[in-house]
VOVOLUM-31795 format. One line per field, with one value per atom (N, C-alpha, C): residue in three letters; z, x, y. Coordinates in steps of 0.001 Angstrom, whole numbers. Layout:
<tidos>
aa = ALA;... .
z = Z;... .
x = X;... .
y = Y;... .
</tidos>
This chain:
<tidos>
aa = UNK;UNK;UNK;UNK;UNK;UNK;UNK;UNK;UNK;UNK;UNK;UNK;UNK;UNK;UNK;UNK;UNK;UNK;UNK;UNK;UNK;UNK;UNK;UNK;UNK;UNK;UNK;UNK;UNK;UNK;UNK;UNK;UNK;UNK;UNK;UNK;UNK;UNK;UNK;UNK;UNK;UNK;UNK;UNK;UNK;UNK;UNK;UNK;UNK;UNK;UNK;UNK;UNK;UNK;UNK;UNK;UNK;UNK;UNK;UNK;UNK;UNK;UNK;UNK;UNK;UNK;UNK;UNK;UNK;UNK;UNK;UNK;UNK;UNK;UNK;UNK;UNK;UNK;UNK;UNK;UNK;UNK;UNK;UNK;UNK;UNK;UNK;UNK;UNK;UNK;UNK;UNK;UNK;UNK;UNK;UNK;UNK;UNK;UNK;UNK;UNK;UNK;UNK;UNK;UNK;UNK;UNK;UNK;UNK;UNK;UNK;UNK;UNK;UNK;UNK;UNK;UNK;UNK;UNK;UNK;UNK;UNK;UNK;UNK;UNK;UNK;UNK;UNK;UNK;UNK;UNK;UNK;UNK;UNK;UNK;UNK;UNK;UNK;UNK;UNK;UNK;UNK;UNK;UNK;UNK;UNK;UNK;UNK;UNK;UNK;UNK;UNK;UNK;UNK;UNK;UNK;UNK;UNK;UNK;UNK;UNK;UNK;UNK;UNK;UNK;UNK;UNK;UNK;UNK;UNK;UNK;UNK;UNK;UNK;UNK;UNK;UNK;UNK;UNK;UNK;UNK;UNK;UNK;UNK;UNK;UNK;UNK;UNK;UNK;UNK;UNK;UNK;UNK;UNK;UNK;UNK;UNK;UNK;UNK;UNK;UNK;UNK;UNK;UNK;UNK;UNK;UNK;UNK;UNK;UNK .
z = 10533;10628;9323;8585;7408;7717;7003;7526;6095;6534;6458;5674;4030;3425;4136;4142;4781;3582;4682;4129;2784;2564;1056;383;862;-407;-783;333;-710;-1356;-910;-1252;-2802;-2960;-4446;-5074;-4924;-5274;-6129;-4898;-5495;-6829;-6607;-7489;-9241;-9256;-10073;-10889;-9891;-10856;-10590;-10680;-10602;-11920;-12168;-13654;-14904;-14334;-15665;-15758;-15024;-15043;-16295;-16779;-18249;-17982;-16944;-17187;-16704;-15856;-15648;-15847;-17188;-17496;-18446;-18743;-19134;-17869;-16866;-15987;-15412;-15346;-14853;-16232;-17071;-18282;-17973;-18116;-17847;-16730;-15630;-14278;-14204;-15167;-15475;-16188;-17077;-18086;-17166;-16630;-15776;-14554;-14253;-13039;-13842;-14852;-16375;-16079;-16437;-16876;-15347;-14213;-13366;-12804;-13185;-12851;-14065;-15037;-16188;-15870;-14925;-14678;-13663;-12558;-11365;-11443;-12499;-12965;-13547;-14784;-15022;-14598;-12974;-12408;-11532;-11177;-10094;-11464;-11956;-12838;-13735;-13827;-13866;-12167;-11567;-10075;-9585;-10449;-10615;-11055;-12350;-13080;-12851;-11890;-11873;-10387;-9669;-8719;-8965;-10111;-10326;-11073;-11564;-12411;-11137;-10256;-9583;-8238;-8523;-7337;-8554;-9863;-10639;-10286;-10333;-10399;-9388;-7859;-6561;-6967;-7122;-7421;-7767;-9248;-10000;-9238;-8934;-8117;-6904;-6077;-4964;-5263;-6601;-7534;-7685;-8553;-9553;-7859;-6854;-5558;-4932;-4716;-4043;-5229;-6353;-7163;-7358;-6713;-6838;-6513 .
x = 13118;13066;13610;12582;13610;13941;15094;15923;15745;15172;15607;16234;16198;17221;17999;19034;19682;18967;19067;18814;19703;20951;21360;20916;20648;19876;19008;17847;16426;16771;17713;18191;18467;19318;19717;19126;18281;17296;16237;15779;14940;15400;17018;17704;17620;17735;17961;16386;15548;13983;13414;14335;13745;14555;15853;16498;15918;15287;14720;13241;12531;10951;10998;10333;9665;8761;7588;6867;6631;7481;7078;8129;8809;10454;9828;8542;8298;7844;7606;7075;8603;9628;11055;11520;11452;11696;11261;9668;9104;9839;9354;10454;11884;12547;13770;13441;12914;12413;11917;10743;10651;11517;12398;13530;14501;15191;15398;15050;13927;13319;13046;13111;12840;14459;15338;16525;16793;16653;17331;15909;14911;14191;14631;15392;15625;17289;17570;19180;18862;17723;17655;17130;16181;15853;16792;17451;19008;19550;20182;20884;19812;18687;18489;17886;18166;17738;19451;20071;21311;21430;21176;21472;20180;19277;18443;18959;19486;20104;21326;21777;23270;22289;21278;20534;19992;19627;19124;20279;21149;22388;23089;22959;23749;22943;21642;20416;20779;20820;21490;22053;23286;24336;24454;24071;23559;22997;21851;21247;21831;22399;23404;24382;25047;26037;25232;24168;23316;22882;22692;21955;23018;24504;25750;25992;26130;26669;25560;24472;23477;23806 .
y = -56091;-54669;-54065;-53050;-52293;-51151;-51343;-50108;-48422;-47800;-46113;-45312;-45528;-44237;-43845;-43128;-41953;-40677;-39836;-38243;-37593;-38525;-38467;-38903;-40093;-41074;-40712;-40359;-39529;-38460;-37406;-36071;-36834;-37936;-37713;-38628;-39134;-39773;-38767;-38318;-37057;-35958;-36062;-35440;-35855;-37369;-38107;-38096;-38548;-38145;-36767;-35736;-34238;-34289;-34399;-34245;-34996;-36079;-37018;-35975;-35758;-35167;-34218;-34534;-33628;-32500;-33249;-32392;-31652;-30550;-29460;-28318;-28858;-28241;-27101;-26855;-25312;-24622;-24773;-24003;-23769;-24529;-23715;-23167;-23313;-22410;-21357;-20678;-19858;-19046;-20004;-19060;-18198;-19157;-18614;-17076;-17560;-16258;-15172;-15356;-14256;-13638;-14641;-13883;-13318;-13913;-12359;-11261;-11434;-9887;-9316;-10002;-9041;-8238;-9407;-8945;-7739;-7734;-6378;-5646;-5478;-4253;-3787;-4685;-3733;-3449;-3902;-3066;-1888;-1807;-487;462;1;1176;1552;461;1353;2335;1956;3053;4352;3951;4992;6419;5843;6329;7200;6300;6938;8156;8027;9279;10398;10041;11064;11658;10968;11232;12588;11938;13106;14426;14343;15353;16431;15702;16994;17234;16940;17268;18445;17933;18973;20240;19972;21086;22147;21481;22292;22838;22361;22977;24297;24107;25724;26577;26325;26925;27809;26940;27364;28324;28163;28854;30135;30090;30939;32014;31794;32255;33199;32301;32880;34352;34353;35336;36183;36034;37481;38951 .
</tidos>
């Protein structure tokens, strides 16, 4: 009867020839690269969602101001 890996053994097995593999270390390059750029696009649309946020609360404001002193 043969006996069975354990579920570590393939786990780091698999580990060991996923670190040696060449060839598909530009397509995780690439990947990397693009989760970059998607991460510094959805940082700069929070902050700017930010400051457009404070732009038209300033806007009220005035307004509310500019309305009360009529």
């Amino acid at each position: 009867m043969t006996r069975r890996p354990s579920t570590a053994n393939r786990l780091g097995a698999f580990a060991r020839r996923l670190a040696h593999a060449r060839r598909g270390s530009s397509s995780v390059e690439y990947g990397f690269i693009l989760a970059f750029i998607v991460l510094v696009a959805f940082v700069a649309i929070v902050q700017l969602a930010d400051v457009t946020k404070r732009m038209w609360n300033d806007n009220s404001d005035r307004v509310i101001a500019a309305s009360s002193n009529g």
